[in-house]
Legacy VTK file of the C-alpha trace (Angstrom):
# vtk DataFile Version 3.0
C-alpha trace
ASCII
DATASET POLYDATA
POINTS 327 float
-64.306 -9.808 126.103
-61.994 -10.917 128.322
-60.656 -11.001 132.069
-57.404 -8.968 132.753
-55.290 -7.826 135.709
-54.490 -4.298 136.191
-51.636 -3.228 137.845
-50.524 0.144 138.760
-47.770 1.168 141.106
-48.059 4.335 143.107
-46.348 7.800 143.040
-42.639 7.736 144.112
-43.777 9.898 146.992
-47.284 8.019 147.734
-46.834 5.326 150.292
-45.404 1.983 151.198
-47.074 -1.107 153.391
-46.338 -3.888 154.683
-49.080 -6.299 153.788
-51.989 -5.616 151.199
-55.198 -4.397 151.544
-58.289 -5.142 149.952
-61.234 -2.508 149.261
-63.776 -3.590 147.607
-62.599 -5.071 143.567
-59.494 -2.926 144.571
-56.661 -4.388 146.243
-53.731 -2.063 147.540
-50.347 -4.417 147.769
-46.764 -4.497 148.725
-43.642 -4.619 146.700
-43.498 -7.513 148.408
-46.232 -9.157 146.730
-44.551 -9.111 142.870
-43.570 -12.209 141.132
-39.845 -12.006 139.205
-41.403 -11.610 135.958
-44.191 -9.145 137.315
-40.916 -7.286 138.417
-38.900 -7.653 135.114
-42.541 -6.127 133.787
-42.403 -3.321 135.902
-39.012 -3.076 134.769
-39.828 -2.584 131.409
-42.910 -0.349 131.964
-40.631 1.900 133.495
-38.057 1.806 130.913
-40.919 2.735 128.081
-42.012 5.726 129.934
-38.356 7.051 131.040
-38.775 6.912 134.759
-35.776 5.228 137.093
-37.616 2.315 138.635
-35.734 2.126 141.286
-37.525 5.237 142.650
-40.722 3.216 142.716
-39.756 -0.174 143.789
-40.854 -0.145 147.133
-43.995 1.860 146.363
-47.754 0.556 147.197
-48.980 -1.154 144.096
-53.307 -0.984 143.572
-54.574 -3.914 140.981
-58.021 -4.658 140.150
-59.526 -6.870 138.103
-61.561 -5.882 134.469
-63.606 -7.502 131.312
-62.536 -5.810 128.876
-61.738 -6.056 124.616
-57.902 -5.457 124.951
-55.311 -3.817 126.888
-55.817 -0.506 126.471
-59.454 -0.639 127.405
-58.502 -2.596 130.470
-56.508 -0.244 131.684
-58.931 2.416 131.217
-61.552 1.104 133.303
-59.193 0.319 136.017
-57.708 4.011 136.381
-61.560 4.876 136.534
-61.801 2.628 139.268
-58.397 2.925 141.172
-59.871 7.127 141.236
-63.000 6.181 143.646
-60.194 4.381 146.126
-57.572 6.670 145.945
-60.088 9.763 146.492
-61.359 7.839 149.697
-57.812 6.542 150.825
-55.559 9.956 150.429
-57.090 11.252 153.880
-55.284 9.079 155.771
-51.606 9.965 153.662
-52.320 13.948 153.681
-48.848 14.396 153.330
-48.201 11.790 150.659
-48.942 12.021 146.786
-51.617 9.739 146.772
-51.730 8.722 142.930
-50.789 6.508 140.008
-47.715 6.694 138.584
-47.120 5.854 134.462
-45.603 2.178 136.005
-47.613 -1.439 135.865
-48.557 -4.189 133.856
-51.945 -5.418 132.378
-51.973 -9.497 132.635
-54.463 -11.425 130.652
-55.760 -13.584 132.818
-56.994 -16.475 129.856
-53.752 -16.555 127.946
-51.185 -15.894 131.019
-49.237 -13.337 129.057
-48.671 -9.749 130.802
-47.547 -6.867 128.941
-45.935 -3.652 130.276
-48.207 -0.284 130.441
-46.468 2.262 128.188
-47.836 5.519 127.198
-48.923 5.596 123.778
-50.278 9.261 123.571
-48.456 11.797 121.785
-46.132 13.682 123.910
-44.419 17.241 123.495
-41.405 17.349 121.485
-38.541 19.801 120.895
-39.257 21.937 117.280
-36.602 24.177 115.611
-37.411 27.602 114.153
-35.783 28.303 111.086
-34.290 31.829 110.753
-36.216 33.646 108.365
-34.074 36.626 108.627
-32.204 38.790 112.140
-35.019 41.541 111.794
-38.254 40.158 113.670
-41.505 40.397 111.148
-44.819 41.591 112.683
-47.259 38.470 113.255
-50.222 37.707 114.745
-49.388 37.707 118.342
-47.735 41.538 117.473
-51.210 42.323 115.835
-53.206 40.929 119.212
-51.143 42.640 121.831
-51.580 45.652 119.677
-55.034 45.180 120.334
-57.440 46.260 123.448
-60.627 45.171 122.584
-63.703 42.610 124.056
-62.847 40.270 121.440
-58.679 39.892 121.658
-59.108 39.663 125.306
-61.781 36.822 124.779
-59.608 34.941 122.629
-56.304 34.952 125.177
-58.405 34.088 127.856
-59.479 30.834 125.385
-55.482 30.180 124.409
-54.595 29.764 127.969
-57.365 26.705 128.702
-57.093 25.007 125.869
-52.428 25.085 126.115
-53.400 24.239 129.606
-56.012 21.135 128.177
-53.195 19.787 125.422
-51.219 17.661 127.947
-54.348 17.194 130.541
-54.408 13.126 130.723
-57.705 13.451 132.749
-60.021 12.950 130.289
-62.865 14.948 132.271
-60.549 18.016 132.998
-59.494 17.676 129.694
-63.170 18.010 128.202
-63.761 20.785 130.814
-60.599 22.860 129.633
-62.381 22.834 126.321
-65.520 24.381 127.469
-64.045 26.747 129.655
-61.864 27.753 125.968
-65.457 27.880 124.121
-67.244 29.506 126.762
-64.211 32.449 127.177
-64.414 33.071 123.337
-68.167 33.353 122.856
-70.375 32.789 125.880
-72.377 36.203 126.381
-74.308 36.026 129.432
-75.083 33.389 132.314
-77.817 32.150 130.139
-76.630 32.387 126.942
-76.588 28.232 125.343
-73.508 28.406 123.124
-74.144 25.265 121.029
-76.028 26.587 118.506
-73.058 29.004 117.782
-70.076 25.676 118.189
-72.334 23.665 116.097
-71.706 26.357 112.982
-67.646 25.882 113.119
-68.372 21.934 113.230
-69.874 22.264 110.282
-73.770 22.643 110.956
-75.312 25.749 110.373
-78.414 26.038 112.356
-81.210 28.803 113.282
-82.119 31.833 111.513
-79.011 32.704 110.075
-78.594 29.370 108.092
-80.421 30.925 105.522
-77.498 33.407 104.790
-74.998 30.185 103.384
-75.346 29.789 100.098
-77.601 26.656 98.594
-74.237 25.451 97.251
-72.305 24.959 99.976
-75.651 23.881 101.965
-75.630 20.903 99.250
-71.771 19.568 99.447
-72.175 19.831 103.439
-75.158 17.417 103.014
-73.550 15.376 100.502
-71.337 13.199 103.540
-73.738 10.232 104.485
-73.820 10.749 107.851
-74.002 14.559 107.961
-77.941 14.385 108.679
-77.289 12.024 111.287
-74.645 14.212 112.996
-76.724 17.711 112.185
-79.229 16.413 114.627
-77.231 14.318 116.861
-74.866 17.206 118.240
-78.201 19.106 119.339
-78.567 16.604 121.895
-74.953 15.954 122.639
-74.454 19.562 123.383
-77.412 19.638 125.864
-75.349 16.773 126.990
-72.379 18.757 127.260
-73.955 21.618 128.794
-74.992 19.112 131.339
-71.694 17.349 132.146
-70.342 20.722 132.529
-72.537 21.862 135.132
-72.401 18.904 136.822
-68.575 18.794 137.271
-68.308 21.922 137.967
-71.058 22.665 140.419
-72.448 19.288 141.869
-68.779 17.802 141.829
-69.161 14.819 139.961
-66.004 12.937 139.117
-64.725 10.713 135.772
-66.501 7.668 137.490
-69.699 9.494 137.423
-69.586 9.434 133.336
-68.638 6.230 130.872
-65.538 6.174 128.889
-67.362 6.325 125.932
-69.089 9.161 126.921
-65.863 11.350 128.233
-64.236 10.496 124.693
-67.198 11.506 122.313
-67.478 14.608 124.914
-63.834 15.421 124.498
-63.703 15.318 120.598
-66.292 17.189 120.362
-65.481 19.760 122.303
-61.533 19.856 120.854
-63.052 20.515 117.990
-64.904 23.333 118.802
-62.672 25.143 120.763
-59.898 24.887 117.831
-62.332 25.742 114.804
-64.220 28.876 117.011
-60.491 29.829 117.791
-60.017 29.587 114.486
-62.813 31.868 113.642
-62.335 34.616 116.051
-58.627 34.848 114.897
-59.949 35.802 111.286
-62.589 38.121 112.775
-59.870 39.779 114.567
-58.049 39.953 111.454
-60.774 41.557 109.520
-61.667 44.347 112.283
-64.568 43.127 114.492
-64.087 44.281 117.919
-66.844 42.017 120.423
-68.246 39.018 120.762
-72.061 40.674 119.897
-70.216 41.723 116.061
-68.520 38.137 115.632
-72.258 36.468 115.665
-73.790 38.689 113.626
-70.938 37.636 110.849
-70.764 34.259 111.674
-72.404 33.193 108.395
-69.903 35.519 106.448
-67.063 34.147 108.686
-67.840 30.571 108.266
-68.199 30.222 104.413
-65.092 32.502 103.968
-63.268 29.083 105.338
-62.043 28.055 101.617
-61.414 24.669 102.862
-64.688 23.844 105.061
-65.997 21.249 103.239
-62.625 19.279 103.061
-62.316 19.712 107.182
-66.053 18.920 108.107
-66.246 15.437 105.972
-62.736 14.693 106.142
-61.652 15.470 109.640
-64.760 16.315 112.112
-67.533 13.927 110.735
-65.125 10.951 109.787
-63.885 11.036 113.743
-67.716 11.515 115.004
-68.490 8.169 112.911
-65.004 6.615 114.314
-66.055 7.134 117.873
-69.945 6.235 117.137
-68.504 2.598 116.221
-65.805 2.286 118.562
LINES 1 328
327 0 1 2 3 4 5 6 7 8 9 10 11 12 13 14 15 16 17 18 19 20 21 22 23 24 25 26 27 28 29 30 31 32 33 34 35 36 37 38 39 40 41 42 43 44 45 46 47 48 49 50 51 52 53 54 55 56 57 58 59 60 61 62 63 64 65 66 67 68 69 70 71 72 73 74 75 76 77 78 79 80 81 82 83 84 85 86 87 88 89 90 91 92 93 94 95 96 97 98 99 100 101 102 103 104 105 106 107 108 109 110 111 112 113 114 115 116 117 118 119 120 121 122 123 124 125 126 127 128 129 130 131 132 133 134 135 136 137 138 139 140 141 142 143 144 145 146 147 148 149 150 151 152 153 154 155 156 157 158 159 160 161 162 163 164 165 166 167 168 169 170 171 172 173 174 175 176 177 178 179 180 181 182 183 184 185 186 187 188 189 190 191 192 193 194 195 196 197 198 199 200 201 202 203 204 205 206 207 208 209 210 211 212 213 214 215 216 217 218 219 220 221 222 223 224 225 226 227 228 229 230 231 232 233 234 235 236 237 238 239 240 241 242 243 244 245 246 247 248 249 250 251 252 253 254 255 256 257 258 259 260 261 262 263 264 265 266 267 268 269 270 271 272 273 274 275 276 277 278 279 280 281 282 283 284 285 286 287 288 289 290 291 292 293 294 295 296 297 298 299 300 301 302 303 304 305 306 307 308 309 310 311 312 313 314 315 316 317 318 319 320 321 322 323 324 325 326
């Protein structure tokens, strides 16, 4: 663990001062306040994430200071707790966008040396469709709008939060996006717990219906190490879930309000089963079943007609579960 410096400069239309301002571990500062080579920094932190920073020099800068294992990490807890000041500060700039731009440094206070904040997420890119011909073949999305049924509508209603949860860098609207895609898909009734049903397509079949998969694939799913662990660990996480759902949604609790840690595992988890119930809807869809009442009752069918199951629940879902359990 160490002690770094976080530095962050504001939206090009947030605000400028003239002097800094202190709030609690937070301070707010001038332009004024930069050293040349915390400039040059700023420079280059612009550069990396293509923005002109000569829109931004005179911007407010906020800093804080974090323990923390690297970089990265730093900078995570200090957006968490540059939120809780910029929440209470944007009522007096109502007319100002009162956020962080992609611009600052982390400094290490130990070793001296201060590196530029770059983004280091994937990012959309431009893809090129081949021609496969000038006469347009019939494909899924044809086959869906040809549809008017419970199920379809379910499953554009799911499409639209999770394209609108791809780019979210919020990690907590990100993880709610998710569960708003889940809950559009298969949620039932006010009541209804859909856990039990997300834990299937991650690879855990659960309650009466687990009888219905065969021994054999029962035995390779259990073969993974840490598939026991995980088959009783997600029943908990999902109450979890459940929890930080409500929570955000109705009591208004913010990122702050939930670790790092927590909003990651959360996330993941929840990426996962909005793509893999996606995933299964689209074949039931496929094959003929028109609500969400029919798609449970095949789940078990649905689920072990996934040829390549095993391969995605030890290789991809279970092997990033035990990444994030040791991170």
């Amino acid at each position: 663990m160490g002690k770094f410096l976080v530095l962050r400069v504001l939206d090009s239309n947030s605000i400028s001062i003239p002097h800094t301002k202190v709030y609690g571990q937070v301070e707010i500062r001038s332009n004024k306040s930069d050293s040349e080579d915390e400039i040059e920094t700023l420079r280059q932190s612009a550069q990396e994430n293509r923005k002109d920073f000569n829109h931004y020099a005179i911007c407010a800068r906020i800093a804080t200071i974090v323990e923390a294992e690297d970089n990265a990490v730093a900078t995570g807890y200090a957006d968490s707790i540059f939120s809780e000041i910029l929440d209470l500060k944007s009522v007096d700039f109502s007319v100002s966008n009162f956020k962080l731009s992609e611009i600052g440094f982390v400094k290490n206070l130990e070793s001296g040396s201060i590196s530029p904040i770059t983004n280091t997420d994937f990012e959309p890119s431009m893809a090129f469709v081949v021609s496969q011909g000038s006469i347009q073949q019939i494909d899924f999305v044809n086959h869906i709008l040809s549809l008017d049924n419970e199920l379809s509508k379910r499953y554009q209603r799911s499409l639209h939060w999770v394209r609108n949860s791809k780019h979210e860098k919020n990690a907590q609207l990100k993880t709610l996006f998710y569960c708003f895609a889940v809950e559009a898909l298969i949620k039932e009734t006010e009541n209804d717990n859909i856990g039990g049903s997300v834990r299937w397509f991650l690879g855990f079949p659960n309650g009466k219906n687990r009888s219905d998969v065969s021994v054999t694939t029962l035995l390779k799913l259990r073969a993974h190490p840490s598939y026991d662990f995980w088959n009783k660990e997600l029943i908990d996480i999902f109450e979890k879930i459940r929890v930080f759902r409500n929570d955000s949604v109705h009591a208004g609790f913010r990122s702050t309000d939930f670790t790092k840690n927590e909003l990651n595992l959360y996330s993941q988890i929840m990426l996962f089963g909005a793509s893999r119930c996606q995933s299964a809807v689209r074949f039931a869809l496929i094959n003929g079943i028109k609500n969400v009442s029919e798609f449970k009752e095949y789940i078990p069918i649905i689920f072990e007609e996934n040829c390549n199951i095993i391969n995605d629940i030890h290789g991809n879902i279970i092997y990033s579960l035990d990444q994030l359990k040791h991170s």
